[in-house]
C-alpha atoms as an extended CHARMM CRD file, in Angstrom:
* protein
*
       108  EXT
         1         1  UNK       CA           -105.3520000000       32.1400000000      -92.6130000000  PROA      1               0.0000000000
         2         2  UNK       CA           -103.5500000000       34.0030000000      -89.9220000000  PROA      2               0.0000000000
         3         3  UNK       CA           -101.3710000000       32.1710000000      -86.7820000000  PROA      3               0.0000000000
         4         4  UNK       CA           -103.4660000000       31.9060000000      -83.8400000000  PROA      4               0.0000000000
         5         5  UNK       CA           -101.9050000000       34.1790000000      -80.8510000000  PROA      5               0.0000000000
         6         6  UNK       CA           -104.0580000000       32.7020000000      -78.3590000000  PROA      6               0.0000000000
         7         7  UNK       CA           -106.0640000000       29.5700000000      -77.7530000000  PROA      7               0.0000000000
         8         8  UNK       CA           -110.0650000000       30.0810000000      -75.8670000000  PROA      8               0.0000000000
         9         9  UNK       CA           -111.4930000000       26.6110000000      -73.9800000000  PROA      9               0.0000000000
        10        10  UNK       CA           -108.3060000000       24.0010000000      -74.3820000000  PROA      10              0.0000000000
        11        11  UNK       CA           -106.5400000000       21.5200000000      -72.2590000000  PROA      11              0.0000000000
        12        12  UNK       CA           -103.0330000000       21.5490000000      -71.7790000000  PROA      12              0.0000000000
        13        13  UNK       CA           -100.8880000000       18.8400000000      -70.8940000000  PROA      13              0.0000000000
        14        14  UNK       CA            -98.2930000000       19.9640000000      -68.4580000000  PROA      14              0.0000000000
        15        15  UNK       CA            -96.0130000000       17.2610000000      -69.0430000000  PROA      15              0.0000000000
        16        16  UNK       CA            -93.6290000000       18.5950000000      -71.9950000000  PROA      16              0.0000000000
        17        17  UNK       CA            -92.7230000000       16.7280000000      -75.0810000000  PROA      17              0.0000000000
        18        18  UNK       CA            -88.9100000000       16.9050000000      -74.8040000000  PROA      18              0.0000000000
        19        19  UNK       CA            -86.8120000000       15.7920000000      -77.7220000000  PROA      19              0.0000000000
        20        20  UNK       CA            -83.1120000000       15.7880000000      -78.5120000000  PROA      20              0.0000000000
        21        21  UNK       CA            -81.4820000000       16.3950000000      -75.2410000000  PROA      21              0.0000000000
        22        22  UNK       CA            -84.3710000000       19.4930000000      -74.3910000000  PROA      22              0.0000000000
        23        23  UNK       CA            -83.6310000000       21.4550000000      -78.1640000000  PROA      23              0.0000000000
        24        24  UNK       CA            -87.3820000000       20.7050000000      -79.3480000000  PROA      24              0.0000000000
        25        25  UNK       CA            -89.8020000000       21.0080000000      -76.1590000000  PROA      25              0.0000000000
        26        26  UNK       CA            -93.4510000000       21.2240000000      -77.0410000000  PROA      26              0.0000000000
        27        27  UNK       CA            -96.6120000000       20.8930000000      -74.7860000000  PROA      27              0.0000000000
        28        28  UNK       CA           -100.2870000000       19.1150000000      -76.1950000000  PROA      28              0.0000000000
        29        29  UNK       CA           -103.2990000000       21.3520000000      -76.1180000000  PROA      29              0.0000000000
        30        30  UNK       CA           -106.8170000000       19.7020000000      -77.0600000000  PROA      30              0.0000000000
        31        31  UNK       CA           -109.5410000000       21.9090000000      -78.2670000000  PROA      31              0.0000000000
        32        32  UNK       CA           -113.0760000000       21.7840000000      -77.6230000000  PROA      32              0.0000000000
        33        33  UNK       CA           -113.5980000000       20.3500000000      -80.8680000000  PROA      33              0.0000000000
        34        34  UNK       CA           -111.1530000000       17.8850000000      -80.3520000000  PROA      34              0.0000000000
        35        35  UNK       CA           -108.2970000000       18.8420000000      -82.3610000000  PROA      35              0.0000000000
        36        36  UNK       CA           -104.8730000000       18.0820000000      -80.8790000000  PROA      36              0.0000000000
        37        37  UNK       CA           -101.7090000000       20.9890000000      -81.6820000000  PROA      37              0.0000000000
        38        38  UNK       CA            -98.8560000000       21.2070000000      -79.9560000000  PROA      38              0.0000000000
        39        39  UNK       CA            -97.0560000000       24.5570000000      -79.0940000000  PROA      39              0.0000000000
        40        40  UNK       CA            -93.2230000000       24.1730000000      -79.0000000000  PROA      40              0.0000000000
        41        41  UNK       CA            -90.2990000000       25.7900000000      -79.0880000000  PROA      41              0.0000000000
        42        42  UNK       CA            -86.9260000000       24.8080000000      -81.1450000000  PROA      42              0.0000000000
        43        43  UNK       CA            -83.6010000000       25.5550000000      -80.5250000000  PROA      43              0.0000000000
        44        44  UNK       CA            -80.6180000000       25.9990000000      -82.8960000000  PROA      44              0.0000000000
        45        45  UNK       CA            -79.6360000000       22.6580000000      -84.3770000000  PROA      45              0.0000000000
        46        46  UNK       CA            -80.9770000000       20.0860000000      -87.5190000000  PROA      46              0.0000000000
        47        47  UNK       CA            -83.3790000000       17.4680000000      -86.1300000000  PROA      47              0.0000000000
        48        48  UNK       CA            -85.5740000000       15.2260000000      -87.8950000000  PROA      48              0.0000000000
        49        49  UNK       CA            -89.5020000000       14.4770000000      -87.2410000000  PROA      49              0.0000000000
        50        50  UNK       CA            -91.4050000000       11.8550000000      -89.0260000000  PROA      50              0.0000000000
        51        51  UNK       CA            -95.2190000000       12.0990000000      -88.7360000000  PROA      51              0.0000000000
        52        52  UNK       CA            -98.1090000000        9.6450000000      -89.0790000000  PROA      52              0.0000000000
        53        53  UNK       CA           -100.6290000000       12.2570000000      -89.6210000000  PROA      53              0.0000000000
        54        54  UNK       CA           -100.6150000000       14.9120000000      -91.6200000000  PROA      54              0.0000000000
        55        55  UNK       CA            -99.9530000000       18.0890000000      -90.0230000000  PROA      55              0.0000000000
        56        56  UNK       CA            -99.5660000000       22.1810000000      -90.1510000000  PROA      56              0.0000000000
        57        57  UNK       CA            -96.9620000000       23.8280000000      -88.5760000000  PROA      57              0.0000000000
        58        58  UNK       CA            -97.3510000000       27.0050000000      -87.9250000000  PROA      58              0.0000000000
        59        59  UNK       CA            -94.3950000000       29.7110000000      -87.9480000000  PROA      59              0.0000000000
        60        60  UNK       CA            -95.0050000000       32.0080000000      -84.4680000000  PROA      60              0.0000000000
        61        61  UNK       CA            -91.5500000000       33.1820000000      -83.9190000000  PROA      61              0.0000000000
        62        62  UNK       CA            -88.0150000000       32.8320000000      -85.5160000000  PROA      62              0.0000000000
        63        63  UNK       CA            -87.0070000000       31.2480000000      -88.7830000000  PROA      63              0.0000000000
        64        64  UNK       CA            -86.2290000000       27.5740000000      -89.3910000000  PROA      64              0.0000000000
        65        65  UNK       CA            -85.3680000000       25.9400000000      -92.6720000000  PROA      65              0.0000000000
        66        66  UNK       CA            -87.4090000000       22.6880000000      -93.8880000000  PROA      66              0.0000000000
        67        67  UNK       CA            -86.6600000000       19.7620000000      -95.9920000000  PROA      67              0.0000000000
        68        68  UNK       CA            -90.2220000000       17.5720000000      -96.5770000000  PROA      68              0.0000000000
        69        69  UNK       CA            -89.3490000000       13.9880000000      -96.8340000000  PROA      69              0.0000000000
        70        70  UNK       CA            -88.7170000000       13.5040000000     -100.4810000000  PROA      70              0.0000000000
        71        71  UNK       CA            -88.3400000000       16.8120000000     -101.4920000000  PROA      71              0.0000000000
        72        72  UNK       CA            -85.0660000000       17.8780000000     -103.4220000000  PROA      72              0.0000000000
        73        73  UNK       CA            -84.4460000000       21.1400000000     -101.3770000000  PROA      73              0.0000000000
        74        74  UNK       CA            -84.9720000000       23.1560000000      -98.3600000000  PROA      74              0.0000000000
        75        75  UNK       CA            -87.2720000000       25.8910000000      -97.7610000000  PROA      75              0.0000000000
        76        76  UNK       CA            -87.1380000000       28.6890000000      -95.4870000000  PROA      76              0.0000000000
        77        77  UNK       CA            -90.2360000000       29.8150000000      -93.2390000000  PROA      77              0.0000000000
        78        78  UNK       CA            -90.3550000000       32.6520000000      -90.9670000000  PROA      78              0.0000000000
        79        79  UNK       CA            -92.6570000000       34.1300000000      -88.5380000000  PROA      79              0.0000000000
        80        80  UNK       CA            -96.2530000000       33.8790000000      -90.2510000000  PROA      80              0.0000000000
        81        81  UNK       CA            -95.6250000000       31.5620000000      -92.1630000000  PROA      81              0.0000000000
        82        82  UNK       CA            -97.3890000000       27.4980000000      -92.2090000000  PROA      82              0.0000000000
        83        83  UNK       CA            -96.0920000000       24.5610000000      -94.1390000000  PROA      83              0.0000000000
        84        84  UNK       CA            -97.3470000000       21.1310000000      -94.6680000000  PROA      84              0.0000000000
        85        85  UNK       CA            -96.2870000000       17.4180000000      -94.1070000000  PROA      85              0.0000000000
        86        86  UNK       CA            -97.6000000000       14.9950000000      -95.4760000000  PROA      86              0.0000000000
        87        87  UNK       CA            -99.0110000000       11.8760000000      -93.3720000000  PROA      87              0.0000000000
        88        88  UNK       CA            -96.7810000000        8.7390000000      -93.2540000000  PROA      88              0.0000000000
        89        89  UNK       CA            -93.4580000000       10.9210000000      -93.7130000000  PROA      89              0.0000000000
        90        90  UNK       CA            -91.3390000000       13.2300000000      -92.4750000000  PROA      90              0.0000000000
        91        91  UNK       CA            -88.9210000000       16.3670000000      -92.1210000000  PROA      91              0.0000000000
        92        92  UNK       CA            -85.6130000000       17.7510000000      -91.4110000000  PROA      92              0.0000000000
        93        93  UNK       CA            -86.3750000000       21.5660000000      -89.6440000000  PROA      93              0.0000000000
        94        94  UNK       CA            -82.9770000000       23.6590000000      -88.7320000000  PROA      94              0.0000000000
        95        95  UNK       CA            -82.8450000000       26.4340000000      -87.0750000000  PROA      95              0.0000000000
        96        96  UNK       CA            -79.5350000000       28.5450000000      -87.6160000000  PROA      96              0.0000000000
        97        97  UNK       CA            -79.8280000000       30.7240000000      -85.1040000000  PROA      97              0.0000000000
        98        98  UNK       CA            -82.7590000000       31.8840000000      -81.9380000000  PROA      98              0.0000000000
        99        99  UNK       CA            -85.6940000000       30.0480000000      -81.0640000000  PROA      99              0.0000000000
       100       100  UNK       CA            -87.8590000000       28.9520000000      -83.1240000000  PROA      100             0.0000000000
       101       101  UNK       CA            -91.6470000000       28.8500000000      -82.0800000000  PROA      101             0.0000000000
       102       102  UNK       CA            -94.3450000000       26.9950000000      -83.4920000000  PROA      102             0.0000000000
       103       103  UNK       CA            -98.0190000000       25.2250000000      -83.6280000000  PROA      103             0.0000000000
       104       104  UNK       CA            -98.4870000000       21.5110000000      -84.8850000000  PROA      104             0.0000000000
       105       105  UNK       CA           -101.7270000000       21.0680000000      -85.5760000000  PROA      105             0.0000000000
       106       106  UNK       CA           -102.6420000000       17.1020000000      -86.5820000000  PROA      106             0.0000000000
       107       107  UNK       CA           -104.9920000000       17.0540000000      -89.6890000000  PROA      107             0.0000000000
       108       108  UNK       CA           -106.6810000000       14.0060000000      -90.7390000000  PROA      108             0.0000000000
């Protein structure tokens, strides 16, 4: 599955999800089909997330390193490149250097 460059038929909310004094900033989009993503952006620093549902997040730019609750060790993703978290848990993401860009999408 490739990263989705562009999104037909949404909703965006123009109020922005801003976390950690403005270093994570993300805004919701809702697709036709009901699916709720977010598309953010992540600046350097080591933040945690914990998640209810289960989500995708999707690599569009930069690098960031990611530690899945319960996991002995980081792994690095770069542009292109998805990882998983599990629902009811959470994860560390750093990014060393750049912006990192993304897409959450909540799974159920």
């Amino acid at each position: 599955m490739s990263i989705p460059t562009e999104f037909a038929n949404v909703t965006v909310h123009a109020k922005a999800n801003v976390y950690f004094d403005g270093k994570v900033v993300s805004h919701t989009v809702l697709t036709a089909a009901g699916e709720k993503k977010t598309l953010g952006l992540i600046y350097p620093g080591k933040f945690h997330f914990g998640t209810q549902k289960a989500e995708r997040m999707e690599i569009v730019a930069g690098t960031c390193s990611v530690k899945i609750d319960g996991q002995n060790s980081s792994e690095t993703f770069a542009a292109g490149s998805a990882f998983h978290v599990p629902a009811n848990s959470g994860f560390d993401i750093e990014v060393a250097s750049g912006i990192c860009e993304y897409i959450c999408s909540f799974l159920d």
